[in-house]
C-alpha positions as CSV (number, residue, x, y, z in Angstrom):
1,X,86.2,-40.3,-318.0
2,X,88.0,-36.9,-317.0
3,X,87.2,-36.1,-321.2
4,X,83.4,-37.4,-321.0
5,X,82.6,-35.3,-317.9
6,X,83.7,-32.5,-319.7
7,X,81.8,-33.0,-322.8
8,X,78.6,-33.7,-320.8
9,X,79.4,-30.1,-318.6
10,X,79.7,-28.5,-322.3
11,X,76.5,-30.5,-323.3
12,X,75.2,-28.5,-320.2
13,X,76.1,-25.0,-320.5
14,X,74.8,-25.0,-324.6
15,X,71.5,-25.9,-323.1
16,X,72.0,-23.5,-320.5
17,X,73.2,-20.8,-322.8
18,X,70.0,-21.5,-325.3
19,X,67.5,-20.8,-322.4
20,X,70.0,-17.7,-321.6
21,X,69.1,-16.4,-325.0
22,X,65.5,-16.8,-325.0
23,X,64.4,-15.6,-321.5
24,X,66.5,-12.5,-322.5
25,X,64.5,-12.1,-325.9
26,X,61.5,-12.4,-324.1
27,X,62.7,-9.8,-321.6
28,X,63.6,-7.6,-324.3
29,X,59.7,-8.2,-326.1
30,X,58.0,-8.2,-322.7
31,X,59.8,-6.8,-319.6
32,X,61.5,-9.1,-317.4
33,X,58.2,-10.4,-315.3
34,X,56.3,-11.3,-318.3
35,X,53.4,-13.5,-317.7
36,X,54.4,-16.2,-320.8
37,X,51.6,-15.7,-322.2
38,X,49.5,-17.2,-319.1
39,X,47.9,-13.9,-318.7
40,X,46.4,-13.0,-315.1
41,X,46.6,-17.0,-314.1
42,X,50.5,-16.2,-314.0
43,X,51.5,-15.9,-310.5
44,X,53.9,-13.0,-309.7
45,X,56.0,-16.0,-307.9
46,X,56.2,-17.4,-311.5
47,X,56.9,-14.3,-313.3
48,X,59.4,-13.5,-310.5
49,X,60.6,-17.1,-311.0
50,X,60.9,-16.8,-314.8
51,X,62.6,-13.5,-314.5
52,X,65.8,-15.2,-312.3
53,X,66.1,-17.6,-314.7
54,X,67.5,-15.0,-316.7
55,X,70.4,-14.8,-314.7
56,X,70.5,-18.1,-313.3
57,X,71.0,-20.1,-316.2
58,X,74.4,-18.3,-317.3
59,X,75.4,-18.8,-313.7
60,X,75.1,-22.7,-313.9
61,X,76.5,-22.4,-317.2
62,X,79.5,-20.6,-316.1
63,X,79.9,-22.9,-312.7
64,X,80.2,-26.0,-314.8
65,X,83.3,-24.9,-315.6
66,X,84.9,-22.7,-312.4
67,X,82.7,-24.6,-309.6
68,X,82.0,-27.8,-311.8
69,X,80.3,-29.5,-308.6
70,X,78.4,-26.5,-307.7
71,X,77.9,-26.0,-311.6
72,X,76.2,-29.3,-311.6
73,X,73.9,-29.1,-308.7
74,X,72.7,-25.6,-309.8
75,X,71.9,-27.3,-313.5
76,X,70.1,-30.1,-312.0
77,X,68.0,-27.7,-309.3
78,X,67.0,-25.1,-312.0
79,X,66.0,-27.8,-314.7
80,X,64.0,-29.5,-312.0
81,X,62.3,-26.3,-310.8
82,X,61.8,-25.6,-314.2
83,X,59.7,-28.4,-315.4
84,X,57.9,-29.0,-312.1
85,X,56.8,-25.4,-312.0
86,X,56.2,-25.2,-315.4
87,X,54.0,-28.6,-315.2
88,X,51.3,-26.9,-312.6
89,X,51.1,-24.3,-316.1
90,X,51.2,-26.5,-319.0
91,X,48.2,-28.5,-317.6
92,X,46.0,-25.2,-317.0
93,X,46.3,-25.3,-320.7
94,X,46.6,-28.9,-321.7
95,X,50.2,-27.7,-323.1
96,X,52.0,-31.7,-322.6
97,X,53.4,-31.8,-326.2
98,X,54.6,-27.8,-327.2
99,X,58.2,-27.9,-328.1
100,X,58.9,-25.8,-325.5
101,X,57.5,-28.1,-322.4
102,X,58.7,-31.3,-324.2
103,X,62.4,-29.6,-324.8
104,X,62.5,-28.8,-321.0
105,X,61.3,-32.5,-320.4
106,X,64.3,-33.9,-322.5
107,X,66.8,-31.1,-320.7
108,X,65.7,-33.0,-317.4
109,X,66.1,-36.6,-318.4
110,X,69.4,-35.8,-319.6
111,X,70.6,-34.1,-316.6
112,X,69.3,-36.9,-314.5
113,X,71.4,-39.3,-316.9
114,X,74.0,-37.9,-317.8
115,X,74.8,-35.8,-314.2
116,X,76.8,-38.6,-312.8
117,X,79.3,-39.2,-315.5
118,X,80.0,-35.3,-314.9
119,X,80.3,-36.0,-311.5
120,X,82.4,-39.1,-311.3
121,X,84.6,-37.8,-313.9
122,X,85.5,-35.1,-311.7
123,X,86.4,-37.3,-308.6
124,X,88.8,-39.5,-310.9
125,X,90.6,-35.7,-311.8
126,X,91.0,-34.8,-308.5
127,X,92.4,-38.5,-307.7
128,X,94.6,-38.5,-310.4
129,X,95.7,-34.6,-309.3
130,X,96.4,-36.0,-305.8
131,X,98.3,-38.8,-307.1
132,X,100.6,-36.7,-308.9
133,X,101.9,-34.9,-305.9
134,X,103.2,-37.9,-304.5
């Protein structure tokens, strides 16, 4: 299990590290509180919002690994965020099946799914760890 929570934190920080890269192009093309094409409908809440996640995501993505708990509950907040806040946008402009909504979607799911195996598979570590000292 200790093996499969690591593969699933690795599964993680890829995604993580993907959206890394993008939000930074798009910071490069657009300045960091770009509207995402929403125009003035774009909250400055949202830009702000999108902005963090420039720095966010790397953060989860490097807590998976040095904080994996913390790593995990940070993934699973920002993903959440993510596709709730991005919902309320996506249906202003009837936006349900762009790769870019439906790849968040899938992000989610997985997290949801695959989130305990990461989990558990750290408790039986740090059982097994405690075992050893005795």
């Amino acid at each position: 299990m200790p093996r499969l929570s690591f593969a699933v934190r690795v599964l993680f920080a890829c995604c993580l590290l993907i959206a890394t890269a993008n939000h930074i192009r798009a910071d490069v093309a657009h300045g960091l509180l770009w509207d995402y094409g929403y125009g003035p409908s774009a909250y400055l809440a949202s830009r702000v919002f999108w902005g963090a996640l420039t720095f966010l995501d790397p953060l989860a993505a490097l807590l998976l690994f040095i904080k994996p708990r913390a790593g995990i509950v940070l993934t699973a907040a920002i993903i959440l965020l993510d596709v709730t806040h991005n919902s309320f946008y996506v249906a202003l402009k009837q936006q349900w099946l762009e790769p870019f909504y439906l790849s968040q979607v899938a992000f989610l799911i997985a997290v949801l799914l695959l989130s305990p195996i990461a989990w558990n598979g750290l408790a039986l570590t740090h059982r097994k760890r405690l075992c050893s000292k005795y």
